[in-house]
C-alpha positions in Angstrom: -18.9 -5.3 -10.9 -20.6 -3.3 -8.2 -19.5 0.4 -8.2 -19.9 1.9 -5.1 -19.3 5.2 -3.9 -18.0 6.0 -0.5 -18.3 10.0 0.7 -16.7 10.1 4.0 -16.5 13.7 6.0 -12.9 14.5 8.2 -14.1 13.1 11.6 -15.4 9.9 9.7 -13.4 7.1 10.7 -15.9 4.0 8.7 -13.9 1.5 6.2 -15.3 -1.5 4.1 -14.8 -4.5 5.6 -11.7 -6.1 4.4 -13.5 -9.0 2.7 -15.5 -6.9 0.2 -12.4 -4.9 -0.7 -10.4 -8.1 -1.7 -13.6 -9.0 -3.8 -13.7 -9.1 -7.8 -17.5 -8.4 -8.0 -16.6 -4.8 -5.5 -14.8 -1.5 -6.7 -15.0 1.2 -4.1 -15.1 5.2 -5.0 -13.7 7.1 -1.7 -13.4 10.8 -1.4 -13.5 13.3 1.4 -15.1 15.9 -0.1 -18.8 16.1 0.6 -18.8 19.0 -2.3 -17.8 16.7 -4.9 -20.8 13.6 -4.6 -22.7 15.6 -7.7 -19.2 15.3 -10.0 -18.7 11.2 -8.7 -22.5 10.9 -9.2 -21.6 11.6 -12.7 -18.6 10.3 -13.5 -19.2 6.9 -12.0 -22.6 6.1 -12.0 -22.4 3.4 -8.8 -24.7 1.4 -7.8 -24.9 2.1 -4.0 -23.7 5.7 -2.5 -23.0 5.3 1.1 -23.1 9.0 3.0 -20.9 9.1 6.1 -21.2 13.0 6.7 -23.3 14.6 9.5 -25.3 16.6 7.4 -27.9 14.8 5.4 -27.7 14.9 1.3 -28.1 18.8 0.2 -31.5 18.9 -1.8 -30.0 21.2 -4.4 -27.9 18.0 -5.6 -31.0 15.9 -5.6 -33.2 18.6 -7.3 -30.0 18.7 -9.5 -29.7 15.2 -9.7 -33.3 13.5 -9.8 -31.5 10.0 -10.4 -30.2 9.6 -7.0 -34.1 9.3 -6.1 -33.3 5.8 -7.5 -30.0 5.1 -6.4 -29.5 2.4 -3.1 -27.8 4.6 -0.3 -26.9 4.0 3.1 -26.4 6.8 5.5 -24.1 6.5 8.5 -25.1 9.3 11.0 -24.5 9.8 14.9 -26.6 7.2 17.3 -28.6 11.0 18.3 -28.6 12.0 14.6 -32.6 11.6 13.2 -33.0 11.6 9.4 -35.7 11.0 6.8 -35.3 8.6 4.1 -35.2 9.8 1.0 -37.3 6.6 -0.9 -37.2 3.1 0.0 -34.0 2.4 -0.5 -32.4 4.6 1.6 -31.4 2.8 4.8 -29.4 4.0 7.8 -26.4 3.2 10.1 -25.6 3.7 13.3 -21.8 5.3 13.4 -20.7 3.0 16.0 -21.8 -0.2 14.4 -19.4 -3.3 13.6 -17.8 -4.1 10.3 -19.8 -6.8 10.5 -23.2 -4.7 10.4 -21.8 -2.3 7.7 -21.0 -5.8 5.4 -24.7 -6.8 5.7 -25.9 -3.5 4.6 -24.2 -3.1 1.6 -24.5 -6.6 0.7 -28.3 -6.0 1.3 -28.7 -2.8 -1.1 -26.7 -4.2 -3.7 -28.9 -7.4 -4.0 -25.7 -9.7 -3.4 -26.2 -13.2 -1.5 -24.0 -13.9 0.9 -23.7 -17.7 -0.5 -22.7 -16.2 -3.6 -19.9 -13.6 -2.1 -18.9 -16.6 -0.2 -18.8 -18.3 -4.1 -17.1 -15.5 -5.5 -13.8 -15.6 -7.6 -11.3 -14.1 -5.7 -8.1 -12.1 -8.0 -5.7 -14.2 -9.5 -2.2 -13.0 -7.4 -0.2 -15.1 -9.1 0.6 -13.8 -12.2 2.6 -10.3 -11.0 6.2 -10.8 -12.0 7.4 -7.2 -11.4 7.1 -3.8 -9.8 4.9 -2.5 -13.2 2.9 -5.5 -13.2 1.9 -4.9 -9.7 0.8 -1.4 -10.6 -1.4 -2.7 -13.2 -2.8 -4.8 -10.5 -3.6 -2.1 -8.7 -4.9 0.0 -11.1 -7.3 -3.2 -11.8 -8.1 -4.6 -8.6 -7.5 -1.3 -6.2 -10.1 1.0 -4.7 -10.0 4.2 -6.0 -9.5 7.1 -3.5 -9.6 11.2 -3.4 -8.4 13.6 -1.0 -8.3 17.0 -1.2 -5.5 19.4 -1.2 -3.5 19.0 2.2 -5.3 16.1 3.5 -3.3 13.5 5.2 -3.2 10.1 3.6 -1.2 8.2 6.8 0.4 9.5 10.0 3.9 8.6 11.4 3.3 5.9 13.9 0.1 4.5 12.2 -0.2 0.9 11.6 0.2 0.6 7.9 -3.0 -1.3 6.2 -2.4 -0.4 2.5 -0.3 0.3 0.0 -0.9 2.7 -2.4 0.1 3.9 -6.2 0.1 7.7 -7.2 -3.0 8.1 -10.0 -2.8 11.7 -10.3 -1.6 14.4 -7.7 1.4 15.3 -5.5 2.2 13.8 -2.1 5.1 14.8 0.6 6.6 12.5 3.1 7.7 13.9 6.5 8.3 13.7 9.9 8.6 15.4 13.4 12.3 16.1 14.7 12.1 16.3 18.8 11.4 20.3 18.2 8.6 19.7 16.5 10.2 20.8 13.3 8.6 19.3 10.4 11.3 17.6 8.3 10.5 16.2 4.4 11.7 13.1 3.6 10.1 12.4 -0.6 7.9 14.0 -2.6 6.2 11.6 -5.0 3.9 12.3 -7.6 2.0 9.9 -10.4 2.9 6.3 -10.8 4.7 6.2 -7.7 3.7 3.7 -4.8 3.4 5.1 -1.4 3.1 2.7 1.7 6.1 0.2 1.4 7.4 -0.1 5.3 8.3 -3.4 5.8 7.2 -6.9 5.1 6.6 -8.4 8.3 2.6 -8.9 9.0 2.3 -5.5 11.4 4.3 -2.7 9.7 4.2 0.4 10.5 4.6 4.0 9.2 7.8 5.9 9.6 6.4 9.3 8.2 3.3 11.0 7.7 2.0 11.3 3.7 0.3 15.2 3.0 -1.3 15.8 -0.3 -0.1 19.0 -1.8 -2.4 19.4 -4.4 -5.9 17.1 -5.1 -4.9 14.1 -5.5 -5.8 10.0 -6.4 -4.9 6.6 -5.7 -5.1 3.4 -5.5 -4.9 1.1 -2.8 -5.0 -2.6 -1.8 -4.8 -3.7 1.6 -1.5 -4.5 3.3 -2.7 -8.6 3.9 -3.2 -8.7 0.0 0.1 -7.5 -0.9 1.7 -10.1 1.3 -0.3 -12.7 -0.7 1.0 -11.3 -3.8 4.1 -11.4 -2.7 4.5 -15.1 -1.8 3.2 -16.0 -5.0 5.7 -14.4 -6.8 9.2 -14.9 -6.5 10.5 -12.3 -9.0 7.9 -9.7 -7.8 10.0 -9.8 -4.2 13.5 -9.5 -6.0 12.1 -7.0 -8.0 10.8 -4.7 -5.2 14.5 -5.6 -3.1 16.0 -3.8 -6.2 14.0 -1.0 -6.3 14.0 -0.4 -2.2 18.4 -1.3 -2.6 18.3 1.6 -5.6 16.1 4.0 -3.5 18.5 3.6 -0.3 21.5 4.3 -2.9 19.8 7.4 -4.1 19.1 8.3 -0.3 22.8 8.2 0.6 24.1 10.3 -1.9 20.9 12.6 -1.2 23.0 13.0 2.4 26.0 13.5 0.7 25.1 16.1 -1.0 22.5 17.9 2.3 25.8 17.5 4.1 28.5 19.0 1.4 27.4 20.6 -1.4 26.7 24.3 -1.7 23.6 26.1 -1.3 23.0 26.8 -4.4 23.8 23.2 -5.8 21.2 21.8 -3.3 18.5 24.6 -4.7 19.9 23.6 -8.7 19.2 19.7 -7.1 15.4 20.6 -6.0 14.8 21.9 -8.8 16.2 19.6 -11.3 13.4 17.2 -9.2 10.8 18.8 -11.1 12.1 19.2 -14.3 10.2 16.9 -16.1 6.9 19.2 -15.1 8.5 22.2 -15.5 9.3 21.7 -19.1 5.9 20.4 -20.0 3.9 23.2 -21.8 1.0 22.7 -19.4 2.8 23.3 -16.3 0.8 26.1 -14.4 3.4 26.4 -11.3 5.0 24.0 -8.5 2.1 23.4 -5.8 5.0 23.3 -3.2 5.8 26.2 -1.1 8.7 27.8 -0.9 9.6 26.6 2.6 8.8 22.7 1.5 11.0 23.3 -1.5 13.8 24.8 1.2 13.0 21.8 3.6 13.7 19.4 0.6 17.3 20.7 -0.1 17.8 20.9 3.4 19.0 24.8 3.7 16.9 27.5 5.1 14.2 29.5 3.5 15.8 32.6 2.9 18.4 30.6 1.5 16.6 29.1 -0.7 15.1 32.6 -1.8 18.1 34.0 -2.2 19.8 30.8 -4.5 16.4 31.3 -6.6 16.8 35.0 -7.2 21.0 34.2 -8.2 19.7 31.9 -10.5 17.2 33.8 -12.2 19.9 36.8 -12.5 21.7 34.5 -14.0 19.3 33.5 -17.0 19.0 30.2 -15.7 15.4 29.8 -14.6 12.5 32.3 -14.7 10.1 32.7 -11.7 6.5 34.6 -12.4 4.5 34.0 -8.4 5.0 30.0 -8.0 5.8 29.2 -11.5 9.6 28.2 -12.0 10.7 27.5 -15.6 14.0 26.2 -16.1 15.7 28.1 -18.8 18.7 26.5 -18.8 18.6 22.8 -17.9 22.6 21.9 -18.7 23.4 24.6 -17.0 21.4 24.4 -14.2 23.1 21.2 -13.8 26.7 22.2 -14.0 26.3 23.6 -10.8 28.9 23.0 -8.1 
């Protein structure tokens, strides 16, 4: 398998094509964060870096890293931008250029034929019975991406091209009311997939997906999923079960926004972290305290206040972000 690491700045808007990503003999490395190449370098060893930054490589992380002197890598710069190859297997890419042109390119520097990606095995779909088996699929067949620390994985609005399972990090879900107002609709963290808005060929994005603290995943594209899907029956019954129990859980979310007192929504928010809160590693919720407020649907001072009654009370203990719940029963004999 070809490793191939991606490093893509914030303007960057380059993707593989979508033939190589569905390919067995491909497994793409993305991340957003120019600072991290030396740390990927090192962790995954690939066999072609492509640099889609404006700036060229910094030479302290190939005086640091004398290795990359031998490693294939294609640089994507401006049509005006001028660089200097680093050996001879450093080639270059105009910015604009097709999906077509970026194919050939890495198909080039990774000494693959095109009769033999033609040739290729492609991923056997058929064998993914359930939701768990998908995400082992995923974490198989998916390319692997980073994004920093409030970086936006999808907009509202966006035509949705992958779906995507939680490897390590925290996401919210939101939206715009007609005020501008941002409003939180989920917080998901690891083993969670992200991306499931229909399953018609064109869907679309209903939210906007912000990481709140570093954060992986994996992803296969939209069209693959649909495959998958029509090759197995229980997979689809499966996934209506899960979307049927996530609507139920929605509903009584609503119920509760709409009904229950301030501080049972704050107890509710909290008990939504509970399972991180009571591990001994915990080191604080990356969530501020207005998200937090957002999700239980009062007001931040609100929210403040329910904290501080419920500290009084023994029930949880607050040192800057860190909440520890004290008292979980209790916490949850809240009306």
């Amino acid at each position: 398998m070809k490793r191939i690491l991606y490093i893509l700045d914030k303007t960057s808007s380059h993707l593989i094509p979508d033939e190589l990503a569905m390919n067995l003999d491909y497994k793409f490395i993305y991340s957003n964060s120019p600072t991290s190449l030396e740390s990927l370098l090192i962790k995954n060893k690939p066999d072609l870096l492509i640099w889609a930054v404006k700036n060229p490589i910094p030479p302290k992380v190939i005086h640091r890293n004398p290795g990359i002197l031998k490693l294939p890598i294609l640089s994507i710069i401006a049509e005006t931008g001028t660089q200097k190859p680093l050996h001879k297997k450093h080639r270059f890419l105009a910015e604009n250029s097709s999906k077509q042109e970026l194919k050939k390119k890495i198909l080039f520097l990774t000494n693959a034929k095109m009769e033999n990606f033609r040739a290729s095995k492609k991923p056997d779909k058929s064998l993914v019975p359930n939701i768990e088996a998908l995400k082992s699929y995923m974490e198989k067949k998916g390319e692997l991406i980073s994004l920093d620390k409030h970086k936006i994985l999808f907009h509202e609005n966006w035509h949705s091209s992958f779906i995507y399972l939680i490897k390590q990090g925290l996401v919210k879900t939101s939206r715009m009311d007609q005020l501008g107002k941002e409003l939180i609709t989920g917080i998901y963290r690891k083993n969670d997939l992200l991306g499931l808005y229909g399953f018609h060929k064109h869907p679309v994005a209903t939210e906007m997906a912000t990481t709140l603290e570093a954060s992986q995943f994996y992803r296969i594209l939209y069209t693959e999923f649909r495959e998958i899907l029509q090759q197995n029956q229980e997979l689809s019954l499966d996934l209506a079960q899960y979307l049927t129990d996530t609507v139920l859980e929605l509903k009584s979310q609503l119920l509760e926004m709409a009904y229950a007192s301030v501080l049972k929504k704050t107890s509710n928010t909290i008990l939504q972290f509970a399972e991180e809160m009571q591990n001994p590693e915990f080191k604080g919720l990356n969530i501020s305290r207005t998200d937090l407020a957002s999700i239980a649907g009062i007001s931040t001072e609100s929210f403040i206040r329910s904290l501080s009654s419920l500290k009084k009370e023994g029930i949880i203990a607050i040192k800057g972000k860190k909440i520890n719940i004290l008292k979980p029963d209790k916490l949850q004999e809240i009306t």
